[in-house]
C-alpha positions, 0 to 999 in steps of 0.5 A: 500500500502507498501509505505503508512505511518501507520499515513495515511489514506485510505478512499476509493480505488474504483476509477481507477487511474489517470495517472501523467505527468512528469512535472505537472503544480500545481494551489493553489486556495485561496479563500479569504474575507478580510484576510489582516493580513495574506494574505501576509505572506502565499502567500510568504511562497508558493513562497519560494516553489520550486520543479522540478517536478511541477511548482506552481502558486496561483490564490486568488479568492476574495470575495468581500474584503473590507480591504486591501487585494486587494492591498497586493495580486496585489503586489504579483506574483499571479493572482488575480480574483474578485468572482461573486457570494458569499460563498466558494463554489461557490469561488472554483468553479469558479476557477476551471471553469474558472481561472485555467487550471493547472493539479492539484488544490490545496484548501487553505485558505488564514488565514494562518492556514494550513502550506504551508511547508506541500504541497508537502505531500498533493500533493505527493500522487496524482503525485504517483497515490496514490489517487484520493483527499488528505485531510488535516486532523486536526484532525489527526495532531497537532493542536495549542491551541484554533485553531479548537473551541470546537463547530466546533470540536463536528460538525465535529465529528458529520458530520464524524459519520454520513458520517462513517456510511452511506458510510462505511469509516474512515473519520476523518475530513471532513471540511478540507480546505486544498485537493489536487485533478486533475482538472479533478477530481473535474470537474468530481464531482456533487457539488451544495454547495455555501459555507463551506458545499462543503468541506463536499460535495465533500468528499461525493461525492468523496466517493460515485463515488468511488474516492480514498480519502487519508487523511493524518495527517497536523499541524493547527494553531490559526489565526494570528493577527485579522483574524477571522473566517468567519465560522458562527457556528449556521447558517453555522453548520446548513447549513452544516448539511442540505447539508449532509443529502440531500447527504446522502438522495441521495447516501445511502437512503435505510440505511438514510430511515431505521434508521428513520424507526427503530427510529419509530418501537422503539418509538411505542414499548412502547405504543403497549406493554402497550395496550397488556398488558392491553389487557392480563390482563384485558382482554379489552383494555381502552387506545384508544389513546395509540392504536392510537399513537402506530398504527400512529407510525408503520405505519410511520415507515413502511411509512419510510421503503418503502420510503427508498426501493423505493428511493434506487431503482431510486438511483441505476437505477441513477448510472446504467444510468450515468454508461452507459452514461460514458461507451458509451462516453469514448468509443467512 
């Protein structure tokens, strides 16, 4: 689009608009879990907000705090909610369900690493109708020293590729905490994750129902004063990981299937071309167990193949069936 900065970034355009009111209602989630040193001061800087065009209201979600968090939010003008189950994910949507009827919902975490001043360009995009989901992307922006650690950099590289390859796109970060996206959007996604790993499921899911994602470059900071993560990074990477190859399973199996089945096709060259060539050369083959390796190798990959090929055959029947469901109930 003419209107889009060179710095932004379009990961998908598929989906049809969404249409903006003229006075949009704006809800910031924040789910928090004892995030007394900066709670505070992010809350006051997104009250320091102002604009005609949308009113801004916060709704914190806690998680079961048991620092002072809970006593520094009822001093603030927000509306503070006690999460029933546990994890991010389940946070957000539970929110989103049941604690927000706002037109749009803004996510962000509460440790003050995300900048509150950056909001409106999260958000513009959506009131233009530039995008279905605006990500935040760290990766994109500046970052302060020490603020994204080099492990959770690698992950986030890797899960990038990996949703890259599978879905076409361009993402650059897919752990970001920090999107805007209509209510009605994130109704609309399928979303199972209790955790971290939703941020990544809902830029997949996003994608995969042709949504238009717009990541756009923000500032991120180190964690102020003793905040520190709650993002585990063996336990929750792995977590994450297994979330993304059961989306990726699910929205492009044929590809997902195929990589698996060349990995096979190329392990079993070796083997195979060594018996050949000891068949050509000798003219008798000695290494049986070679033959065998080779031959459960090709098989497998094979195995791999057809799997791959069915499974793409009920994901598409899937989206057929949700296609006309959707057909039939908004047309009626």
């Amino acid at each position: 689009m003419d209107t889009q900065s060179k710095s932004e970034r379009f990961i998908g355009n598929e989906h049809s608009k969404n249409t903006a009111a003229t006075r949009v209602g704006i809800e910031i989630i924040i789910p928090v879990l004892n995030e007394e040193d900066t709670i505070g001061g992010v809350i006051d800087d997104i009250s320091k907000l102002g604009d005609k065009e949308f009113v801004v209201s916060i709704v914190v979600i806690d998680g079961g705090s048991t620092d002072d968090t809970i006593n520094i939010c009822k001093h603030k003008n927000v509306k503070l909610v006690f999460q029933k189950g546990k994890g991010k994910g389940n946070a957000m949507k539970e929110a989103v369900e049941t604690h927000t009827t706002a037109d749009i919902v803004v996510f962000m975490d509460g440790d003050g690493t995300y900048p509150v001043s950056e909001l409106k360009s999260i958000v513009l995009p959506v009131l233009q109708d530039d995008a279905d989901m605006v990500v935040g992307s760290r990766i994109m922006g500046k970052k302060e020293k020490g603020a994204l650690a080099v492990f959770n950099s690698f992950g986030n590289k890797i899960f990038n590729k990996s949703i890259n390859f599978a879905m076409k796109s361009s993402v650059t970060d897919s752990l970001s905490g920090y999107r805007a996206l209509y209510r009605k959007t994130f109704r609309d996604l399928v979303l199972f994750s209790d955790s971290f790993d939703i941020e990544v499921e809902m830029t997949v899911e996003a994608l995969s129902q042709g949504y238009r994602v717009l990541e756009i470059p923000i500032s991120y900071g180190a964690r102020k004063g003793d905040s520190k993560s709650k993002l585990h990074p063996i336990n929750d990477g792995v977590k994450i990981a297994k979330t993304l190859l059961f989306i990726l399973m699910n929205v492009n199996p044929l590809k997902f299937f195929s990589v698996i089945a060349l990995a096979f096709f190329a392990a079993g060259m070796y083997p195979g071309a060594y018996v050949l060539h000891e068949k050509i050369t000798t003219g008798e083959i000695v290494s049986m167990p070679s033959v065998v390796f080779s031959s459960l190798l090709f098989v497998t990959g094979t195995t791999s193949l057809v799997v791959g090929m069915l499974s793409e055959l009920v994901v598409r029947s899937r989206r057929r069936l949700e296609y006309l469901l959707k057909k039939n109930h908004f047309g009626n």
